[in-house]
C-alpha positions as CSV (number, residue, x, y, z in Angstrom):
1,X,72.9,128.6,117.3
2,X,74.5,128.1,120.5
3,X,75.9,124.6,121.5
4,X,73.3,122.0,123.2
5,X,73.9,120.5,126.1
6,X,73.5,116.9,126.5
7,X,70.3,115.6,128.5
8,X,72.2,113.1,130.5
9,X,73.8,115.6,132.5
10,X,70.6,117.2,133.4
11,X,67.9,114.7,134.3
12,X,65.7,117.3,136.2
13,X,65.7,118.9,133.2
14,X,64.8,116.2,130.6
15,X,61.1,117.1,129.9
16,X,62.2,120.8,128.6
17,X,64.9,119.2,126.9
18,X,62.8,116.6,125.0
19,X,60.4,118.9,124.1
20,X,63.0,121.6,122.9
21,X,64.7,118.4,120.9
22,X,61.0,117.8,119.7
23,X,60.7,121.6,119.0
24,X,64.2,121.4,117.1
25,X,63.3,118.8,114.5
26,X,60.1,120.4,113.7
27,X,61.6,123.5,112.4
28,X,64.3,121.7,111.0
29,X,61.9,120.2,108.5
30,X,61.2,124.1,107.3
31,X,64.1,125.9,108.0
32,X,67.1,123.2,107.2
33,X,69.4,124.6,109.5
34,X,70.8,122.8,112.0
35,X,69.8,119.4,111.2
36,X,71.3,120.1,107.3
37,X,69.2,120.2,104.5
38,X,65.4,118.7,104.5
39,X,66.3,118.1,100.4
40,X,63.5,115.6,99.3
41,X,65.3,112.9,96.9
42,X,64.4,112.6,93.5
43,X,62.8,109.6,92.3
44,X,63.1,106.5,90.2
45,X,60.8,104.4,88.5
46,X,59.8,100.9,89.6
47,X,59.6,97.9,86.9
48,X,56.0,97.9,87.9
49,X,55.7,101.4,87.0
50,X,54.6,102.7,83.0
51,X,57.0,104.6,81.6
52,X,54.5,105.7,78.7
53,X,54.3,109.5,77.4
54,X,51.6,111.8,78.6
55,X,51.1,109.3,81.8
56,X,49.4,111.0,84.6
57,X,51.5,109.3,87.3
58,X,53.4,111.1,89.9
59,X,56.7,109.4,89.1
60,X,56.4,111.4,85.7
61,X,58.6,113.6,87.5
62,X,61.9,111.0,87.5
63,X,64.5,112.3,85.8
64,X,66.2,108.8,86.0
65,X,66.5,105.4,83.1
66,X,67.8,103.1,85.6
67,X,65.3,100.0,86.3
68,X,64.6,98.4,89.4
69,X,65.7,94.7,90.0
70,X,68.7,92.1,91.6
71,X,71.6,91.9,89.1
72,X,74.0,90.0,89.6
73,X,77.9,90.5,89.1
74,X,78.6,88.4,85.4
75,X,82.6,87.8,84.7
76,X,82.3,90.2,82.1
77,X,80.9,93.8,82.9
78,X,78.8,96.0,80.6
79,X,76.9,98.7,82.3
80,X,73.5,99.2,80.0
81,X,73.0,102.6,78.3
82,X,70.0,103.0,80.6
83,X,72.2,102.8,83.8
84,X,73.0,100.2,86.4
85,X,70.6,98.7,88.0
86,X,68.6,99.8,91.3
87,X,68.8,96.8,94.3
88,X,65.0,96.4,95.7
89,X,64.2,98.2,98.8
90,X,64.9,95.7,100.6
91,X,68.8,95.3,100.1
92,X,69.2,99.1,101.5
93,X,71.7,97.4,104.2
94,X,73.5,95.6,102.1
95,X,76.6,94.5,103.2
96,X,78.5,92.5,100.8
97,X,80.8,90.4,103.5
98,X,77.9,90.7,106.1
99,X,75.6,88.8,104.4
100,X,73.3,86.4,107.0
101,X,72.1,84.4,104.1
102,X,75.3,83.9,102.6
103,X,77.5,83.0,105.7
104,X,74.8,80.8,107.0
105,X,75.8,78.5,104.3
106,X,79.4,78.1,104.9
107,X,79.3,75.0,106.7
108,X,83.6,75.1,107.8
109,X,83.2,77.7,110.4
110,X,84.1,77.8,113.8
111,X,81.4,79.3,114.8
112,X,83.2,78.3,119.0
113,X,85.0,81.1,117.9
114,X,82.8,83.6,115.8
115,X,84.3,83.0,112.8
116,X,80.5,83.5,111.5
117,X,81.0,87.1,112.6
118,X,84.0,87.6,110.3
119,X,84.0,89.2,107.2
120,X,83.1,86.3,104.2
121,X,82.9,87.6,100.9
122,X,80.9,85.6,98.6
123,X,82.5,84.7,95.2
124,X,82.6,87.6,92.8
125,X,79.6,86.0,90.3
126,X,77.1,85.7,93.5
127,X,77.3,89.3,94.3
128,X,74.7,92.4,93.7
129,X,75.5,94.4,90.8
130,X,73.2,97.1,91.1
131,X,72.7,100.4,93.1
132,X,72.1,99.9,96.9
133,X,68.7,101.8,97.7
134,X,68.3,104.4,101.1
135,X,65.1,102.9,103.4
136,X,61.8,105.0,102.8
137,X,61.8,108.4,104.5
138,X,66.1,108.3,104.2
139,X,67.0,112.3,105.5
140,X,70.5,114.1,105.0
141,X,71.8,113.2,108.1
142,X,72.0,115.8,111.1
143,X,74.9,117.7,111.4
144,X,78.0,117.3,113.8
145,X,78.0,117.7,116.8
146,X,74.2,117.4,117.3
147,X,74.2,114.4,115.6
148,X,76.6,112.9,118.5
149,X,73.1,113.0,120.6
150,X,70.4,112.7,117.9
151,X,69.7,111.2,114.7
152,X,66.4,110.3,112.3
153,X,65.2,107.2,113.5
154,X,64.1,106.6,109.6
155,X,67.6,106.2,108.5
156,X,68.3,103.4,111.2
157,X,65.1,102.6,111.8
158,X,65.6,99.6,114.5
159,X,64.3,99.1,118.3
160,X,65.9,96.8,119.2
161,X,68.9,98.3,120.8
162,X,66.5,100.8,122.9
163,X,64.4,97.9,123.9
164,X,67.5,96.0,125.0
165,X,69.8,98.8,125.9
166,X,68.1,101.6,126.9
167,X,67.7,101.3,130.9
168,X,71.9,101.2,130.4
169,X,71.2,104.5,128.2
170,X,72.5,103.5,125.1
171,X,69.9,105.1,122.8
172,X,66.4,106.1,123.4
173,X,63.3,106.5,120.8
174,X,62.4,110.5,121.4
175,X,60.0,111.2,118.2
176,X,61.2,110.8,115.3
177,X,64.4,111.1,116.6
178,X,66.8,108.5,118.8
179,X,68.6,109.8,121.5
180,X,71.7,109.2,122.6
181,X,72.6,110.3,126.1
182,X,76.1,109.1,126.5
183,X,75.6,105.6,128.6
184,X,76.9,102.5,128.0
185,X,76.7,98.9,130.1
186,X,79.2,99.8,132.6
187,X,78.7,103.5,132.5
188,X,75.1,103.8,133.0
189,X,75.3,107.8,134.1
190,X,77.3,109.1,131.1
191,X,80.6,108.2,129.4
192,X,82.0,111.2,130.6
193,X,82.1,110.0,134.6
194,X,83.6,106.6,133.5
195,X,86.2,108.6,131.7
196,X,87.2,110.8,134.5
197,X,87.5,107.5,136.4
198,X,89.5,105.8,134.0
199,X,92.2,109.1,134.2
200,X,92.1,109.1,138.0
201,X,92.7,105.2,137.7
202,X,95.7,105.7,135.6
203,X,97.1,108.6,137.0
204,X,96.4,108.1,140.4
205,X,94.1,110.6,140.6
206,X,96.3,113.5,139.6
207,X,95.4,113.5,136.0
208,X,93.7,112.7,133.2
209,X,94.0,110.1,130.2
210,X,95.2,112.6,128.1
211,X,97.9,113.6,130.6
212,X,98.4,109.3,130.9
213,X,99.8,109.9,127.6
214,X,96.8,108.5,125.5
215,X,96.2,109.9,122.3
216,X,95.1,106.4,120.3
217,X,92.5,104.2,121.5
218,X,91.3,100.7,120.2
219,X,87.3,100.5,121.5
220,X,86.5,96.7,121.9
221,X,82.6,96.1,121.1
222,X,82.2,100.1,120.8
223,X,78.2,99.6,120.9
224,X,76.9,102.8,119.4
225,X,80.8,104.3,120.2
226,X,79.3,106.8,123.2
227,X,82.8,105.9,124.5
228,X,84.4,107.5,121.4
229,X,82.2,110.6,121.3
230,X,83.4,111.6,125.0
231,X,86.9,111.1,124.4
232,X,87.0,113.7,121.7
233,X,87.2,116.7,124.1
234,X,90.6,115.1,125.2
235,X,91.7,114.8,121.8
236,X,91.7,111.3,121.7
237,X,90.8,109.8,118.3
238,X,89.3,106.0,118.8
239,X,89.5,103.3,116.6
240,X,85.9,101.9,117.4
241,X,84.5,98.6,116.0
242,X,82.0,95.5,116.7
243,X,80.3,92.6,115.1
244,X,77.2,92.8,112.8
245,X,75.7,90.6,115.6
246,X,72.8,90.6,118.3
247,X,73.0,94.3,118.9
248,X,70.9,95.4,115.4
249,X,72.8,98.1,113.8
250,X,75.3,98.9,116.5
251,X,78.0,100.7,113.8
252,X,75.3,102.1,111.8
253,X,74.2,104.1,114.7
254,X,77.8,105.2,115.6
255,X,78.0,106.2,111.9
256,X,75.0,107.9,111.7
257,X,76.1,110.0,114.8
258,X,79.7,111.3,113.3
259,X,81.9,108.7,115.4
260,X,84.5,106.9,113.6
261,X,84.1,103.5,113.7
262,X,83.7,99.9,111.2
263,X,82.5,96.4,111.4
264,X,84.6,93.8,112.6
265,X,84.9,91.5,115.6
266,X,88.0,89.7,117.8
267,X,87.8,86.0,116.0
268,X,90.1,83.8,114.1
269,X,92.0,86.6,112.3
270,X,94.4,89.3,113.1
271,X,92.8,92.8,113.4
272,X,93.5,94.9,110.2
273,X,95.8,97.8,112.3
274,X,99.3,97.8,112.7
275,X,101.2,96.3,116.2
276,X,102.1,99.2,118.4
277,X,99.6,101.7,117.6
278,X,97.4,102.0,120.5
279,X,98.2,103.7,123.8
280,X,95.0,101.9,125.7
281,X,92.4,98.9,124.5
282,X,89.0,99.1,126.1
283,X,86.8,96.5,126.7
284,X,83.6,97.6,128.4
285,X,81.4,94.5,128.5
286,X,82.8,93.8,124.8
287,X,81.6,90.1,125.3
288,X,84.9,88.9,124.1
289,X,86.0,85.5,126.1
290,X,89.9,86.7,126.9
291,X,90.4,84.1,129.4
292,X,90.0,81.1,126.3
293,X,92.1,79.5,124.1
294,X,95.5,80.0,125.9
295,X,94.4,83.6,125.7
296,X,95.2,84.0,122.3
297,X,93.0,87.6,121.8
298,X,94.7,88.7,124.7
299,X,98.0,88.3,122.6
300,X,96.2,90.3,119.6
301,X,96.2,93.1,121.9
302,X,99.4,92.6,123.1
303,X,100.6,93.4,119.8
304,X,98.3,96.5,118.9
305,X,99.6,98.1,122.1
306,X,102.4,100.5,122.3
307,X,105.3,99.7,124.9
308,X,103.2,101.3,128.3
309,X,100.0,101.5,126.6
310,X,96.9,100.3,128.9
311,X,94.3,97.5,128.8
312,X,91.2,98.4,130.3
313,X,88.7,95.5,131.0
314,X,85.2,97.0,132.8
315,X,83.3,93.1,133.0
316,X,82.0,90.7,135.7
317,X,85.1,89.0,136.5
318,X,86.6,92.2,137.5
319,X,84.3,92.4,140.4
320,X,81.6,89.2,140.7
321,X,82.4,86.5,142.9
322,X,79.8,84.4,141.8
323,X,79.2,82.0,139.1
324,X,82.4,81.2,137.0
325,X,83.8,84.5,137.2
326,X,86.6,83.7,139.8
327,X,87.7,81.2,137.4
328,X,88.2,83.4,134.6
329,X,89.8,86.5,136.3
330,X,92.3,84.1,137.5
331,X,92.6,82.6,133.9
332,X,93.2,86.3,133.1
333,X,95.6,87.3,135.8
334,X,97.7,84.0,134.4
335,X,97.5,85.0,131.1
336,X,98.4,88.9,131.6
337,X,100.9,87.6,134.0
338,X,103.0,85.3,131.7
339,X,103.0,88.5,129.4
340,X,104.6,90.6,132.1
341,X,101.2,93.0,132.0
342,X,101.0,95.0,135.8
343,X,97.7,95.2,137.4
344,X,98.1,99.2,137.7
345,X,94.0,99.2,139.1
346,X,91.4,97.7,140.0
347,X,88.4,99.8,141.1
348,X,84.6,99.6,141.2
349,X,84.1,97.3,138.2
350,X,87.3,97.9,136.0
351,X,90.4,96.7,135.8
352,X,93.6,98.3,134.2
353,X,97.1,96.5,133.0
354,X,100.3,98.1,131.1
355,X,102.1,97.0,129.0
356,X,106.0,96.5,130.1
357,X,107.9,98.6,128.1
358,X,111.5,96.4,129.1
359,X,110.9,93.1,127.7
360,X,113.9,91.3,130.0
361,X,110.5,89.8,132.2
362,X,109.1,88.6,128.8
363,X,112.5,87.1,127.5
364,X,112.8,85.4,131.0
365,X,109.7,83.6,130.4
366,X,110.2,82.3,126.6
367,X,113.1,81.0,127.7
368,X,111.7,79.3,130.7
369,X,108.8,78.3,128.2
370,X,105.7,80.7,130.1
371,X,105.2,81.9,126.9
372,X,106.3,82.1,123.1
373,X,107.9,84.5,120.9
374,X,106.0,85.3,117.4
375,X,108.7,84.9,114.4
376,X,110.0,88.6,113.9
377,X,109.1,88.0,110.4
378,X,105.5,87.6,110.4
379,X,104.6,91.4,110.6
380,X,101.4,91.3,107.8
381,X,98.0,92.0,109.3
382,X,95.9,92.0,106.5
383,X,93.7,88.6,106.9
384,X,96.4,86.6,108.8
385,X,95.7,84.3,111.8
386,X,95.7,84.8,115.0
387,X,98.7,83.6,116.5
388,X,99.6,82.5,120.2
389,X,102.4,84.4,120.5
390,X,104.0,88.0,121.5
391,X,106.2,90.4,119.5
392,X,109.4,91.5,121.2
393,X,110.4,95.1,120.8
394,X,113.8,93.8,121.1
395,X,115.3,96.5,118.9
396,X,115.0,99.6,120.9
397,X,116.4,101.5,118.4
398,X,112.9,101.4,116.3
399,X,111.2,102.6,120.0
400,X,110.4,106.0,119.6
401,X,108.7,108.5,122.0
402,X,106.1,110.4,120.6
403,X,104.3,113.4,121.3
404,X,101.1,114.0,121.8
405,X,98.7,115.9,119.5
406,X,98.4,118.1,117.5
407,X,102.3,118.1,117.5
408,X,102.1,114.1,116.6
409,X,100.5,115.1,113.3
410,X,103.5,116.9,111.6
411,X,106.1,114.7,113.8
412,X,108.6,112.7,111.4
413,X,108.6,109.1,113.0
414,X,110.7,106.4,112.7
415,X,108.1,104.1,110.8
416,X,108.8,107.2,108.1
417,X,112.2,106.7,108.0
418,X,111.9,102.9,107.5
419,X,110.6,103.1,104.5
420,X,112.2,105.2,102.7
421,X,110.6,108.7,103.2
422,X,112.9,111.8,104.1
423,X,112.3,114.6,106.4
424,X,112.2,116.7,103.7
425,X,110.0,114.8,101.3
426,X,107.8,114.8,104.2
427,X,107.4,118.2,105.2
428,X,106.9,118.9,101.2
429,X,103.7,116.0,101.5
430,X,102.3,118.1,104.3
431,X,102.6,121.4,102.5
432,X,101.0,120.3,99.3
433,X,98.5,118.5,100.9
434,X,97.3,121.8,102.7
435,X,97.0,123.6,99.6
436,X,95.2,120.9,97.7
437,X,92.5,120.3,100.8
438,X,91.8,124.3,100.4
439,X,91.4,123.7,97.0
440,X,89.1,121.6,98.0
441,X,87.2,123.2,99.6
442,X,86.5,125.8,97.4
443,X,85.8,123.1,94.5
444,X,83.3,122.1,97.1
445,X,81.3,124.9,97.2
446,X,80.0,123.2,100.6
447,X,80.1,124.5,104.6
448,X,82.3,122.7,106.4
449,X,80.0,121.5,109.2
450,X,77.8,119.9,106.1
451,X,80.5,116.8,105.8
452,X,81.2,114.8,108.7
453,X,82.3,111.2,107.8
454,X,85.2,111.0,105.4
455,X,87.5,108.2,103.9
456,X,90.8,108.6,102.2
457,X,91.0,105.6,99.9
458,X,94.6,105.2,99.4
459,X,96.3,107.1,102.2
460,X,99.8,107.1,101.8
461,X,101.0,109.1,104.4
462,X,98.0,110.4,106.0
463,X,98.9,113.8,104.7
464,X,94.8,114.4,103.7
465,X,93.8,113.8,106.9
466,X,96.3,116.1,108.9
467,X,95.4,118.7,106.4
468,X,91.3,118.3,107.7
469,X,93.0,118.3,111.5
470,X,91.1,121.5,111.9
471,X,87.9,120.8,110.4
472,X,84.7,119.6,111.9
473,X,85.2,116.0,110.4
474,X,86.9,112.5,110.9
475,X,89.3,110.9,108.2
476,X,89.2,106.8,107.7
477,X,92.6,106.3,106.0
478,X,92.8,103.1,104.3
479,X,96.1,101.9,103.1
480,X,95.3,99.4,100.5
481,X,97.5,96.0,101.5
482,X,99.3,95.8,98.2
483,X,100.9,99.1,98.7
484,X,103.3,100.1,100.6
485,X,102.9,99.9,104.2
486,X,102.6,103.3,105.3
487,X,99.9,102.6,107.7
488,X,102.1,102.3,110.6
489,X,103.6,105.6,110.0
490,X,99.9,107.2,109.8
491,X,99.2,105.4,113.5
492,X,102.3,107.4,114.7
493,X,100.7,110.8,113.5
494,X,97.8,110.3,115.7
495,X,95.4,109.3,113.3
496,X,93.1,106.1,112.6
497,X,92.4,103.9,109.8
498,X,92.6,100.1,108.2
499,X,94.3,97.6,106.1
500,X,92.4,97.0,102.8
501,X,91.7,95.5,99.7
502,X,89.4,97.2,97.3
503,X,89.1,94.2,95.6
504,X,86.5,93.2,98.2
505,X,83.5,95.4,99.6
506,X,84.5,97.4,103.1
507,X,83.4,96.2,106.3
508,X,80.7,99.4,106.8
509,X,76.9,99.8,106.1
510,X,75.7,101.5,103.2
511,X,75.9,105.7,103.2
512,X,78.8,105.5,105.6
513,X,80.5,108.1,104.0
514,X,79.9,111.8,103.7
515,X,83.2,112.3,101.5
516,X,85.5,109.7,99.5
517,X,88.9,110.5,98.5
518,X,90.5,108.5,95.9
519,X,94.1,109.2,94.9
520,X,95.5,107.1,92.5
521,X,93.7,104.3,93.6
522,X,91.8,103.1,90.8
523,X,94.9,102.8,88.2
524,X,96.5,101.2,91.0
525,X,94.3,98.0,90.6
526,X,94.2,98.0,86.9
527,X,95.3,94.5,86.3
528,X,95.0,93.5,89.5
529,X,95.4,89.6,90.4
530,X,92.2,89.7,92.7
531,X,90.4,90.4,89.4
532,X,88.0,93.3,90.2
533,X,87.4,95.9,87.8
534,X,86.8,99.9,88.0
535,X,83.1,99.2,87.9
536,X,83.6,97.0,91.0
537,X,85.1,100.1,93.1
538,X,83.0,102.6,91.6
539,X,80.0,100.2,93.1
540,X,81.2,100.0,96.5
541,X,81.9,103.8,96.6
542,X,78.5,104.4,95.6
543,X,77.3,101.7,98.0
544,X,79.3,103.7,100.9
545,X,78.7,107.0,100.2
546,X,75.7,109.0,101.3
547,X,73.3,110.9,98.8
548,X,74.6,114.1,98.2
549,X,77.7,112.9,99.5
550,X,80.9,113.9,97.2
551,X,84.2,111.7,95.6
552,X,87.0,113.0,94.8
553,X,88.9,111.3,92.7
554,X,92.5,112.0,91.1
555,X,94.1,109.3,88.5
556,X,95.2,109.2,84.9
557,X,93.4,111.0,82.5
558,X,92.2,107.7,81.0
559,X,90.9,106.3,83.9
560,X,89.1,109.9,84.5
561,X,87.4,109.4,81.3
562,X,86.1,106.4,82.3
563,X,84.9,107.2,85.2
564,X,83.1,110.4,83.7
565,X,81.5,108.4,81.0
566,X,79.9,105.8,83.8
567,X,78.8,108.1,86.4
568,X,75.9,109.7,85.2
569,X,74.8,105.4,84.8
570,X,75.9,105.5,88.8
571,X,73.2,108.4,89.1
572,X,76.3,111.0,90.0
573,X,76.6,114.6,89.1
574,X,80.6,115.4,87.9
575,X,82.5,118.1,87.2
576,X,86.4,118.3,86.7
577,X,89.1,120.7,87.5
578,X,92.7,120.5,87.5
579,X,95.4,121.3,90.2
580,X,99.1,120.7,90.3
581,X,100.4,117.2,91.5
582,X,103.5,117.1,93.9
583,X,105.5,117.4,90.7
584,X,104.3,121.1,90.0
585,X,102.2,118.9,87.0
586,X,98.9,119.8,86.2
587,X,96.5,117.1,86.9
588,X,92.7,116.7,86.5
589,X,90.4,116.4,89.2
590,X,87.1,114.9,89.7
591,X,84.6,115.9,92.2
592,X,81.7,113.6,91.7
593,X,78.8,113.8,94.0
594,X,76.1,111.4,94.5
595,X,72.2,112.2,93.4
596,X,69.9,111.9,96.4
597,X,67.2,109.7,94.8
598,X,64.8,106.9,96.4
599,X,62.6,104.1,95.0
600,X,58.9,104.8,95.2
């Protein structure tokens, strides 16, 4: 089927498109093709159900033991013969360290500051223990890259952001569909005009961002990520994130669309991404307050750009003259000023700074006391405080031009070298991981357009994801913070992902995750201090993962066992294989993959 063109850039067109997206789902329903499979899930009994023989009920046809009901997580864990337990229908967006309820009770917040809006995971004995449900009428979600512009409304079934947001063109209801035609607050006519602006700002007017030399970007209050989507074409992968706040569902939707992007909000804490790994930082009415406390966030990004990498702020004090806004651009032009930033633009309603690559300007000003220098020593991200300070690059040495993709990909970086990992052993990562993603494949037994959303659990190197480069998806690579810290050296390939701890749930709504890739993750935390047990990650996978959505998982055999003796409690189908490890060993694999089942 040919490719289909966006609506937004054809309003006198938008009836015939509507009706030909209308048209679209209707013989999707029957035919299965290009909105993926219209699979019905299977179906599991309610408490209030009989389970008698010979009963004449339709749920007769459950293949499922596992009972319906809130469980709880008991310092002891001992998963029943009949299976774990199903959450009721109403947990199905359960987000552990999201929880209203819970965070509502923490009464030391600074909520000044949206600490509220932080993750806060509830001590381990007051969390579910029990299978996180799909809403009624859950689909298989519409494949990439239709899904950039439509997705069932039953699987984020919320108005409130087309109430709200639709007259900016975030998302609009279109049957039972929601549309997305590319808008955003300050970008009202389509991402793809602000984006052209944006190059022509930064290049004055003789390029593009890609030819500005951005390949990473940090979205700031992403919305439903529109901004994201319409960088792709440049090849330039986003980072996208914002608050479980106000805007309902705001990550879920850029989920559900294919865009890479994760729950979390400027606060209190350091972001979980390495300094210098972004060439720009967006803010697009992200409703973060830059201008307070001494400018502090300002200094976050400071440290998550790369030496010349760009701030772009599109918000009121840009370009109003009334209210307070005066007062705040120039608390921001006193802030970015003390930092050495340059006001490169300022046009219609954005404004751009860089980041000076010399620090001499910076150095003049600790020492005249403008501004203070972070301790070089203080380099963990994971869960640390913000601090109001900036990191010198004072070691040029450790500076290190890189290109831009798809050469970045296989490019051995400095941040390779530092810890430890040769040329050599790196080219031989990149080789096996190409033959073992094949492998894959064919262990699969999928199309490649029928998995979208992927997360690498433990990404060492990143050598997964450049393997998938070519492939219709998007890689999450999560280096667990305990390891070791190979998650700069994954930024410098060009490609995106977090600081973890698997000890606590991830910052994402449930059925996140088309694939899950977990190598040598789970013997990793076996006696781990933070106390959590393979049942504990084998929750949050299935918690994360979609139905019909497949893990991978590669460990020691006797964690394999394990894990093949639980699933079929976890309601997932498994089948091992075996492959060689990087030490020409053979090695089991398990490709579990997730029943699509429902509560009824």
């Amino acid at each position: 089927m040919g490719r289909w063109c966006s609506p937004a850039s054809a309003e006198p067109r938008s009836v015939q498109l509507l009706l030909l997206g209308v048209a679209l789902v209707a013989a999707s329903f029957y035919a299965g093709t290009l909105f993926q499979s219209s699979a019905s899930p299977a179906l599991i009994l309610p408490p209030s159900v009989s389970r008698s023989p010979g009963s004449s009920n339709p749920q007769d046809a459950s293949e499922f033991t596992n009972k319906v009901g809130v469980t709880y997580r008991t310092a002891s864990i001992s998963v029943p013969d009949y299976g774990l337990d199903v959450c009721p229908l109403e947990y199905n967006e359960y987000i552990p360290c999201h929880d209203a309820a819970y965070i509502r009770s923490l009464r030391n917040l600074d909520r000044s500051r949206h600490e509220d809006l932080e993750a806060k995971c509830p001590p381990r004995e007051e969390n579910l223990f029990c299978l996180v449900p799909p809403p009624n009428d859950y689909k298989i979600p519409i494949r990439w890259p239709t899904s950039r512009d439509y997705v069932w409304r039953s699987n984020v079934n919320h108005s409130h952001l087309s109430e709200v947001k639709g007259g900016q063109n975030w998302v609009h209801e279109n049957g039972k569909l929601w549309w997305f035609p590319g808008g955003g607050t300050h970008f009202k006519r389509g991402a793809s005009e602000y984006i052209e602006r944006l190059g022509n700002m930064t290049t004055n007017s003789t390029g593009d961002l890609h030819s500005a030399g951005v390949v990473q970007v940090l979205d700031v209050g992403c919305g439903v990520a529109s901004f994201s989507a319409y960088l792709l074409p440049l090849d330039i992968h986003t980072m996208s994130f914002a608050p479980k706040d106000g805007h309902e569902n705001q990550i879920q939707f850029a989920l559900e669309r294919g865009i890479g992007a994760m729950i979390s909000v400027l606060a209190t804490k350091q972001l979980p991404y390495p300094g210098n790994s972004f060439e720009m930082v967006h803010c697009s009415r992200c409703r973060v307050d830059w201008h307070e406390n001494d400018g502090i966030l300002l200094k976050e990004v400071d440290r998550l750009l790369r030496p010349n990498g760009y701030f772009v702020y599109s918000a009121p004090p840009a370009y109003r003259k009334d209210k307070d806004f005066p007062i705040i651009w120039e608390k921001l032009i006193n802030i970015t000023s003390a930092m050495c930033w340059k006001l490169i633009a300022k046009h219609v309603q954005t404004a751009i700074w860089i980041k000076p690559e010399d620090e001499s300007c910076r150095q003049k000003n600790a020492d005249t006391g403008i501004l203070n220098i972070c301790d070089p020593s203080d380099t963990s991200s994971w869960q640390a405080p913000l601090m109001n300070c900036i990191r010198l690059n004072t070691d040029q040495s450790k500076i290190q031009k890189l290109p831009s993709r798809p050469e970045r990909l296989l490019f051995y970086s400095r941040s390779l070298e530092i810890i430890g990992v040769t040329a050599e052993k790196f080219e031989n990562n990149n080789q096996f991981w190409r033959d073992q993603v094949r492998k894959y494949w064919s262990f699969l037994g999928v199309e490649k357009t029928s998995i979208r959303n992927i997360m690498d659990m433990n990404a060492n190197y990143g050598g997964f994801a450049m393997a998938l480069s070519t492939d219709p998806v998007w890689i999450m690579n999560i280096v667990p913070y305990t390891t070791i810290n190979t998650l700069p050296a994954i930024y410098d390939r060009g490609l995106i992902g977090s600081y973890h701890d698997w000890c606590q749930p991830f910052s994402t709504y449930p059925r996140s995750y088309d694939l899950l890739h977990a190598f040598h993750l789970f013997s990793h935390y076996q006696g781990h201090v933070g106390g959590c047990l393979l049942e504990d990650i084998m929750l949050e996978i299935d918690r994360i993962i979609r139905p019909q959505g497949f893990i991978i998982i590669r460990d020691e055999n006797t964690t394999l066992s394990r894990i093949s003796d639980l699933a079929p409690k976890f309601l997932w189908d498994v089948t091992t294989h075996t492959l060689e490890n990087e030490e020409n060993r053979p090695e089991q694999v398990l490709i579990c993959r997730k029943k699509f089942w429902a509560i009824v």
